[in-house]
C-alpha positions, 0 to 999 in steps of 0.5 A: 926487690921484685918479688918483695914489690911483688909480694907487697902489691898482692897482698894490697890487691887481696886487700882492696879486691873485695865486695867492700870495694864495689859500693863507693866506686863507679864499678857500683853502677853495673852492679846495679843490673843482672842483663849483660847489656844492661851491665855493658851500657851502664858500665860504659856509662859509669867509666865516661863520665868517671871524673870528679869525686866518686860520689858524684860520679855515682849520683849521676849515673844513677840519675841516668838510669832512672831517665831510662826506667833503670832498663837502660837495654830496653830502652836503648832498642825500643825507644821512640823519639818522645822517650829521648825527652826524659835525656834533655838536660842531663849533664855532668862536667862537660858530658851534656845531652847531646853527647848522651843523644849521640851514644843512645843512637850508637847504642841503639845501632850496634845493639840491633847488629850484635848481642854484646858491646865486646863486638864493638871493640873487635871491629877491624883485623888484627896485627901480632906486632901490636898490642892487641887492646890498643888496636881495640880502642884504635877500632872501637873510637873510628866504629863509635863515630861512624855514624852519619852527623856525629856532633864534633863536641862528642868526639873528645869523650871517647878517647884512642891511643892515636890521640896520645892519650892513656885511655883510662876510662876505656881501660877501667870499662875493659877491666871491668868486662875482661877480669874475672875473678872469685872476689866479684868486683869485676865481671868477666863478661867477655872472652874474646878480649884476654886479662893479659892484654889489658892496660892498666887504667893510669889515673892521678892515684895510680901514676903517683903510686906508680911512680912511687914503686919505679913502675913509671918513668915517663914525665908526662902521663899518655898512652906510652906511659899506661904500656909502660906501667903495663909492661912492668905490671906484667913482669910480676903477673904476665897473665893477669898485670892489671890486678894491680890496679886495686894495689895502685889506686886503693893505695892512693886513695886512701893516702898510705903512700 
C-alpha cells in the first residue's frame, strides 16, 4: 500500500510542480522579482496575507508592491517617513495598515543587519532532539516582535508552534525559499535551512486529501498534526516530504478527490 500511495502521489507531484502552477497561486508574486530580497520580502508578503480566494490574495499583493514602486527592497532600506503615506490604507481581511508599518519597520531592521531574510529564522542555538524548522519559527516570531511598541493586534499574523498552531503560511514561505528543483516553482534561495526539515503547509485542501490517504489522524488540525502529516510524507521521500504538497493541495483544488 505504501509504494502504490507513493507512486500515485509522485506522479500527482509531476503533474502539479510545473510553471503552470505559478500564475493562479500566491507563489506568482515573488516571481515577479529577480533580487533576492525582493523575492524574500514579497514572498513573505504573499504567504501572510494568503487566506481567501487565490485570486484576490494576488490582486492584493500586487497592489502592495505598486505602493513600494514595485521596488519592495528599496524601499524598505531607503524610505523616509513621507514615503510610508503611500502604505495607509492598505487592508486585507483583518491584515491592516498598521500591521504592514510594523513589518516595514522589521524589514527595515533586519535587512540593515544581514543580507537575507533566511538569518531571521536562524536566530537562537539549536537543539538535536527537535525538529530543526520548529525551533525556526519558535526563534523567528520572539525575533519579528522584538522591536520596542510592536502593536499587540500584530502579533496574531505571524503564527509560532508554541501557539499550537500548524504554521501554514510560514511553512508555505519556508517551502518556497528552502525547495529547489528543475520544475521552478520553488526557488531554493536558502541553504542553511534543509528540504528535509520542512513541514508540510497543512490547509483545508491538503488536511481533507490528507486524510483521505490515512496520512492524518489527529481530529483537530495544529502544529502536531503538520509534524504528524510530515512524519508520514517522509516515509515516502525522507529528503524531500514536502513535495507532496503539490500532490495534496493540486488534489483538492481541483476537487478529484
Amino acid at each position: 500500500m505504501e509504494l502504490s500511495l507513493k507512486d500515485f502521489l509522485d506522479k500527482k507531484v509531476a503533474e502539479f510542480n510545473t510553471p503552470d502552477f505559478i500564475p493562479l497561486d500566491p507563489v506568482s508574486i515573488p516571481h515577479r522579482f529577480s533580487q533576492q530580497q525582493d523575492i524574500e520580502i514579497m514572498g513573505f508578503f504573499a504567504s501572510i496575507l494568503a487566506w481567501g480566494q487565490r485570486k484576490t490574495i494576488i490582486n492584493k499583493c500586487i497592489e502592495l508592491a505598486e505602493r513600494m514602486d514595485n521596488a519592495p527592497y528599496d524601499f524598505v532600506l531607503n524610505h523616509e517617513e513621507e514615503d510610508l503615506k503611500s502604505l495607509l490604507g492598505f487592508k486585507h481581511r483583518t491584515f491592516n495598515d498598521t500591521d504592514l508599518l510594523y513589518f516595514m519597520s522589521f524589514f527595515k531592521q533586519h535587512y540593515q543587519h544581514y543580507t537575507s531574510l533566511e538569518d531571521a529564522f536562524l536566530q537562537g542555538s539549536f537543539s538535536e532532539e527537535r525538529n530543526k524548522v520548529e525551533q525556526a519559527l519558535i526563534g523567528f516570531r520572539s525575533y519579528f516582535f522584538s522591536l520596542p511598541d510592536y502593536p499587540i493586534r500584530t502579533r496574531k499574523h505571524v503564527s509560532s508552534p508554541l501557539q499550537k498552531s500548524s504554521c501554514k503560511r510560514l511553512n508555505m514561505f519556508l517551502r518556497w525559499m528552502v525547495r529547489k528543483d528543475d520544475a521552478g516553482v520553488d526557488f531554493g534561495l536558502w541553504t542553511r535551512l534543509q528540504p528535509k526539515d520542512l513541514i508540510c503547509p497543512c490547509d483545508v485542501h491538503v488536511e481533507r486529501v490528507a486524510r483521505k490517504f490515512g496520512l492524518i489522524q489527529r481530529d483537530k488540525v495544529d502544529w502536531n498534526t503538520a509534524l504528524e502529516l510530515t512524519e508520514n510524507l517522509r516515509l515516502l521521500d525522507p529528503q524531500d516530504p514536502v513535495k507532496y504538497d503539490f500532490a495534496l493541495f493540486g488534489l483538492g483544488v481541483i476537487g478529484e478527490m
